[in-house]
C-alpha positions in Angstrom: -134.3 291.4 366.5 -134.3 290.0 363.3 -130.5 288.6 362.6 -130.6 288.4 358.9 -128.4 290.2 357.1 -128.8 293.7 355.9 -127.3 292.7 352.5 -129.1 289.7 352.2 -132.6 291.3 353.1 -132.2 293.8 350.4 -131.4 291.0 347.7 -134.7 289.6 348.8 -136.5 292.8 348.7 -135.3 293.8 345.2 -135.3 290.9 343.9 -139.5 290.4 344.6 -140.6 291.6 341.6 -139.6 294.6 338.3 -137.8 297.4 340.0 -136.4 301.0 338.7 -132.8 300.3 338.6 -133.5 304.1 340.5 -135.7 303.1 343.0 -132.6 299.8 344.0 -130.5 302.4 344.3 -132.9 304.5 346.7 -133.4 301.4 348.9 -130.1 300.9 349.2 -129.0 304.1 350.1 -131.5 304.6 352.8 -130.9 300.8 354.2 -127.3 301.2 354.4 -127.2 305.1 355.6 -129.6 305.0 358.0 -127.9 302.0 359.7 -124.7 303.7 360.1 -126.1 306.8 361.7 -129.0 304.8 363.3 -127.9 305.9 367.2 -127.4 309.7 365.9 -131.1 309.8 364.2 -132.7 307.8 366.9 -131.3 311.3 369.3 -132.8 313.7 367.2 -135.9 312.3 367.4 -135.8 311.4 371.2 -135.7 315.5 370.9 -139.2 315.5 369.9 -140.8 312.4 371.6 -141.3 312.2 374.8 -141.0 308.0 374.3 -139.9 306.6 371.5 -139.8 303.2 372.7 -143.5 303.5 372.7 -143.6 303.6 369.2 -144.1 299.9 367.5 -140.5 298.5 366.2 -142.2 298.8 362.2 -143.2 302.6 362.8 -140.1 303.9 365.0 -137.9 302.4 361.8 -140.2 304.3 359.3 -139.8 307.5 361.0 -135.9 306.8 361.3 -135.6 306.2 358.2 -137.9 309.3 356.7 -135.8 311.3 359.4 -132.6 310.2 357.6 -133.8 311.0 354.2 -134.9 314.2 355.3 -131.2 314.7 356.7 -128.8 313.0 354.5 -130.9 312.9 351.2 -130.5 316.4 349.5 -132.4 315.1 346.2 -135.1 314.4 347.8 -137.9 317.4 348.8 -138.8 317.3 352.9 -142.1 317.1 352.0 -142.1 314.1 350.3 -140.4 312.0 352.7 -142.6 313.0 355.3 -145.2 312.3 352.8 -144.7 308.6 352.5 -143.8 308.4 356.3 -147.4 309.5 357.4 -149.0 307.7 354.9 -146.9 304.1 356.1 -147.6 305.5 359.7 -151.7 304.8 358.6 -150.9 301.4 358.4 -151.3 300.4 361.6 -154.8 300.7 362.1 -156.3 302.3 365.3 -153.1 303.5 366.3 -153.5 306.9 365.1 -150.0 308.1 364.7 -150.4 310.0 361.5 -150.6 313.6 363.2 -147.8 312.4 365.5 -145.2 311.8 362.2 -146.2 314.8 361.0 -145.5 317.0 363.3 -142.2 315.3 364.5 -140.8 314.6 361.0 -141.9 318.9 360.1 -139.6 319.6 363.3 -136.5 317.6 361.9 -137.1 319.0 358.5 -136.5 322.5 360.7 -133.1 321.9 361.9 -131.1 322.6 358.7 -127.1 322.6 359.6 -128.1 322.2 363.4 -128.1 318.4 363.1 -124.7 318.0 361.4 -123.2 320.3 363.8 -121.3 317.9 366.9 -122.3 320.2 369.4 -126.0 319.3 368.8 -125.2 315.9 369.9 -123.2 316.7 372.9 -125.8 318.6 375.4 -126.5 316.7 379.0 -124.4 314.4 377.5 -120.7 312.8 378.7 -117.7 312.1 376.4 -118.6 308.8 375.9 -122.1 309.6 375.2 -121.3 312.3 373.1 -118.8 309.8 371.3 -122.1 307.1 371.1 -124.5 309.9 369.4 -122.2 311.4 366.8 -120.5 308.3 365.9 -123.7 306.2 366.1 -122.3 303.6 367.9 -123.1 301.0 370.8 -120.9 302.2 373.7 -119.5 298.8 374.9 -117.7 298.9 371.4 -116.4 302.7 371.8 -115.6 301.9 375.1 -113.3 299.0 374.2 -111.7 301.1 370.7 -110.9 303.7 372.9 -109.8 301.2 375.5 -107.4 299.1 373.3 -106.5 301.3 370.8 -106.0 305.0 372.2 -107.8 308.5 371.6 -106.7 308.8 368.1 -106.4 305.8 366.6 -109.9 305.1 368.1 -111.1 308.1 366.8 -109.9 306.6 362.8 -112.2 303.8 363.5 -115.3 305.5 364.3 -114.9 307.9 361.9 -114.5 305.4 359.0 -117.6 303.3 360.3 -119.9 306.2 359.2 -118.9 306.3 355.6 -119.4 303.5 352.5 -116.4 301.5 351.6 -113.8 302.2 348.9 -115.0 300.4 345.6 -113.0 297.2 345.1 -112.8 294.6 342.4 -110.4 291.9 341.4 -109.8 291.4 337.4 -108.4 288.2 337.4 -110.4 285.7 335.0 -112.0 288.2 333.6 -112.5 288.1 329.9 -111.7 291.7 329.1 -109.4 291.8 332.0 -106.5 293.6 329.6 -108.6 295.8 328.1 -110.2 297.2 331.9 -107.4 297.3 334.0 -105.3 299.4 330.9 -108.3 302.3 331.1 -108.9 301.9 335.2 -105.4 302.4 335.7 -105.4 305.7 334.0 -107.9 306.9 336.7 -107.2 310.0 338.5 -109.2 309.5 340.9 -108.2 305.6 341.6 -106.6 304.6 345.5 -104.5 301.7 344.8 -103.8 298.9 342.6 -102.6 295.5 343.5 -102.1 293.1 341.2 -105.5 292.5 339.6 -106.7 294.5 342.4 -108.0 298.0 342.5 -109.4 300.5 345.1 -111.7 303.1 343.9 -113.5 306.1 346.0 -116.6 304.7 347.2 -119.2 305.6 344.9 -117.4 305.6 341.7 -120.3 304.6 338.7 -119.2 303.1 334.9 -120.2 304.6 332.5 -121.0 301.2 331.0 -120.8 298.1 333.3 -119.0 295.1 331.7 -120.2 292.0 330.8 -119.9 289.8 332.7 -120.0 291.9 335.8 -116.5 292.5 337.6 -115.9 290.1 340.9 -116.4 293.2 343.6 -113.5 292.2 345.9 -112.5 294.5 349.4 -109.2 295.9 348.5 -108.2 296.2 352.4 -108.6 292.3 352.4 -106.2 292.2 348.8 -103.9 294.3 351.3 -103.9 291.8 354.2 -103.1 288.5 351.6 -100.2 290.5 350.1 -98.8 291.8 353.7 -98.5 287.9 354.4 -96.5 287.7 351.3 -97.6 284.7 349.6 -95.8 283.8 346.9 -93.3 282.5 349.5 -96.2 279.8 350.9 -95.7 276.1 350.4 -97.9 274.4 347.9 -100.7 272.9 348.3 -102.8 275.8 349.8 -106.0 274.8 351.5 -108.0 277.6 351.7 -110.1 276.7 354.7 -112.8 279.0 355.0 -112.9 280.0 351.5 -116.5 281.0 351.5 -117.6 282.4 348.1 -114.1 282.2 346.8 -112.8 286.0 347.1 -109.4 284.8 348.6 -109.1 281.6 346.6 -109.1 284.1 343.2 -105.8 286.4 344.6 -103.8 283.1 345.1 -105.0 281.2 341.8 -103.9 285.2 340.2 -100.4 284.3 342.0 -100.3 280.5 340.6 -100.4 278.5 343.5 -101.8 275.6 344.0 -104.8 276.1 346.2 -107.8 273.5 347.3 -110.9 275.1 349.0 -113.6 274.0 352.0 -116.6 275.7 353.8 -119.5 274.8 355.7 -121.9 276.1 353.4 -122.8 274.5 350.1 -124.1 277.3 348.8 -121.2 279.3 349.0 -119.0 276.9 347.5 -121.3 276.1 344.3 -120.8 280.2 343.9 -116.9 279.6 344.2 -117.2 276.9 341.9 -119.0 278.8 339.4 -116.6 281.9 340.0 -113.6 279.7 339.5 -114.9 276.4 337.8 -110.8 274.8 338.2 -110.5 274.6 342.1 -111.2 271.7 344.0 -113.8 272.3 346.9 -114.9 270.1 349.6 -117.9 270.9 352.1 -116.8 271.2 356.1 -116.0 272.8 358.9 -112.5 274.0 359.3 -112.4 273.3 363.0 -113.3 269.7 362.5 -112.1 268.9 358.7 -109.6 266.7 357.4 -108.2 267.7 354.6 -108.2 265.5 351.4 -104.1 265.6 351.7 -101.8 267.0 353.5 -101.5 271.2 353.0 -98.4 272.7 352.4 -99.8 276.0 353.9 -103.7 277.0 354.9 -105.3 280.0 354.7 -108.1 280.8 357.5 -109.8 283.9 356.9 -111.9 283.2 359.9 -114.8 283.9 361.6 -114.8 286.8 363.2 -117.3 289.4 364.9 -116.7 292.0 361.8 -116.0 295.4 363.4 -113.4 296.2 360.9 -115.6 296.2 358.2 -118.7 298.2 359.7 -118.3 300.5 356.5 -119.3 297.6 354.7 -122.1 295.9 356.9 -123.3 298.6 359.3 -125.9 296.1 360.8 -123.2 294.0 362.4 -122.7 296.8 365.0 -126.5 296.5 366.1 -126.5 292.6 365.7 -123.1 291.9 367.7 -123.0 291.5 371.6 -119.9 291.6 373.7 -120.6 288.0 374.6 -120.3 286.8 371.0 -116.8 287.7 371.0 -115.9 285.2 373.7 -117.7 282.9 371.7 -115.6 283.7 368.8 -112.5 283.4 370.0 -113.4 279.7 371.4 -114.4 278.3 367.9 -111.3 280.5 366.4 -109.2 278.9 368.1 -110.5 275.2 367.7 -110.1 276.0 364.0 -106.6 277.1 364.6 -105.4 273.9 366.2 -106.9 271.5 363.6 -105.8 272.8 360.4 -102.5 273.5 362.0 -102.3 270.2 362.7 -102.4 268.7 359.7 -99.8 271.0 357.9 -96.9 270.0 357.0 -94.0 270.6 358.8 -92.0 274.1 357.4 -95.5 275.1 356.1 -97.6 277.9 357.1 -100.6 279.2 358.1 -102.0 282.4 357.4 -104.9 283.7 359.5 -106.7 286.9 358.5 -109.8 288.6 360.3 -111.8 292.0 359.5 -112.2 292.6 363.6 -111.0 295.3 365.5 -110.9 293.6 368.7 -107.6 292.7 370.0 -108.9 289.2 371.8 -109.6 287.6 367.9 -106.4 289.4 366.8 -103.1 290.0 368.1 -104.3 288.2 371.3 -105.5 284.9 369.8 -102.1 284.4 368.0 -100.0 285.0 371.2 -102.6 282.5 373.0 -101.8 280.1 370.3 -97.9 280.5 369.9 -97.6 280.1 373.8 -99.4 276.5 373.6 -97.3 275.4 370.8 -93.7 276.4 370.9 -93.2 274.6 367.8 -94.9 277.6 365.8 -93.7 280.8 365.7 -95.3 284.3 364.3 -93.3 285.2 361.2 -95.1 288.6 360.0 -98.1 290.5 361.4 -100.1 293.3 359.7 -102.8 295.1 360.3 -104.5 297.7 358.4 -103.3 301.3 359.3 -105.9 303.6 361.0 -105.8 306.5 358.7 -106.5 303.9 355.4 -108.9 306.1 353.0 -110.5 302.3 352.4 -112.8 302.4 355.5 -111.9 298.9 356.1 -109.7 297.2 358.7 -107.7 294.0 358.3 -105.4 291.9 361.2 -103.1 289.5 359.5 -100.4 286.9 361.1 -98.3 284.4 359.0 -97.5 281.5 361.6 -94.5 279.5 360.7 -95.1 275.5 361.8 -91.9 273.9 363.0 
């Protein structure tokens, strides 16, 4: 399976060559929507295939995909997308599947309201295979929502999953900033502000996007900084795993005094150009030493993303249950070193986007028991019923 990104696939896609700001859009829509309903298309069409793993990987995800358009798409006619499907079907010569994606895509084009309607997706089928169709997810994850988190709550989560993410964006730097956040504000329609911060419904379109574009920032993340309450952090900040800088802007917005590390080069020379003032150095948190001592660290760290499925649907076809183990080792060597070099009455802040209790609640409690030196000051997680679609575990650790 190819492990690159969705979002970064579609930046190399677009980006190949002149493209109808209508036609980005398309793609986009169709990568992102049929990823987060992949499990509930791929049963409608086991409905009319006798074996659709006989199908070559290129041609099954054509037919998905035309199947989801077909669905989810109102603008666009039936015909069409099973148009374009048989015609990519002829692509793969001697293979002869052109009468077979006609025929099956003309049956899904039939079901009209039938395949949005729950029942549909529950005959022969148990509650958690029910739960894995309509919710087009893998069932080792539903299994362990359900598990860890109950019935309803769990329910939240896979609910959220299937739609797009609230619309967030940070002002701060910004040169028309004032000007911006004084019309935004007025917004009927607008979720939350914070700070610099705002929360739109997902989807919201400007009539005229500024110039220089706004920083897109997740407002659930804005939420999980500002539960940790920051302002109260000793000085300097090192912002550990700042990757691309999202983070590192809320604290400069607060006035703290914040330095900033990743791994990846790359990432850093887009903080630096994002926020030309802060001082960056490239490494890995769970080895690093840190220029000076921190006052406080931030870790936003790596994590196996199931909070933020909304936002990067992929990640719940990518994931395995064995990379969470994995996880948890290297988030907890990360733990130990920066703590380490903190000075003492600082802090550490850890934040994740997961919604598995191992790289959450339990990797503090791990960590606290080892070291009865620090002790967990606040934790936070996002609630279930959030209209942002996203999902945030925060603890502030307190270092003796």
């Amino acid at each position: 399976m190819n492990r690159q990104d969705i979002q970064a696939g579609l930046d190399a896609g677009l980006s190949s060559g002149p493209l109808d700001p209508r036609d980005a859009s398309l793609a986009t829509e169709l990568s992102y929507g049929y990823l987060r309903l992949k499990a509930r298309i791929e049963y409608i069409l086991s409905r009319f295939l006798k074996d659709p793993g006989q199908l070559p990987p290129k041609m099954r995800l054509a037919m998905g995909v035309a199947a989801y358009e077909i669905l989810y798409l109102d603008k666009v006619p039936a015909y069409a997308s099973v148009d374009w499907a048989v015609e990519f079907s002829k692509t793969k010569p001697g293979a002869r599947l052109a009468g077979l994606f006609n025929a099956v895509l003309r049956r899904v084009s039939e079901l009209g309201e039938t395949a949005h309607d729950p029942d549909f997706f529950r005959k022969d089928a148990s509650l958690p295979e029910f739960l894995c169709r309509w919710y087009s997810c893998p069932q080792w994850m539903v299994d362990m929502w359900w598990r860890e988190y109950g019935e309803q709550d769990a329910l939240h989560y896979l609910e959220a999953q299937l739609k797009p993410p609230a619309l967030g964006f940070n002002l701060f730097g910004h040169p028309e900033a004032d000007e911006i956040y004084s019309e935004v504000a007025g917004w009927p329609e607008i979720l939350d502000i914070e700070g610099m911060s705002f929360a739109l419904p997902a989807g919201t379109r400007f009539e005229e996007e500024p110039d220089p574009p706004m920083h897109r920032q997740s407002f659930a993340a804005r939420q999980a900084i500002e539960a940790l309450n920051p302002e109260t952090w000793r000085e300097p900040v090192w912002d550990a795993c700042a990757g691309r800088g999202g983070k590192t802007r809320i604290l400069l917005e607060k006035e703290l005094d914040v330095f900033a590390s990743d791994p990846h080069k790359e990432r850093l020379d887009g903080l630096k150009r994002e926020l030309p003032g802060v001082r960056t150095f490239v490494a890995n948190a769970a080895t690093a030493k840190a220029p000076h001592a921190p006052g406080s660290v931030l870790l936003d760290l790596p994590c196996s993303g199931l909070g933020v499925l909304s936002r990067r649907p992929d990640t719940k076809w990518k994931r395995k249950p064995s990379d969470l183990a994995d996880l948890t080792v290297l988030q907890a060597e990360i733990l130990q070193n920066t703590t380490d070099q903190v000075k003492p009455g600082g802090s550490v802040a850890v934040i994740t986007c997961t919604l598995n209790p191992d790289e959450n609640q339990g990797l503090i409690q791990r960590f606290v028991k080892k070291h009865p030196k620090i002790t967990v000051h606040t934790e936070w997680t996002t609630p279930p019923d959030s209209p942002l679609n996203e999902f945030f575990y925060a603890a502030l650790l307190k270092v003796g």
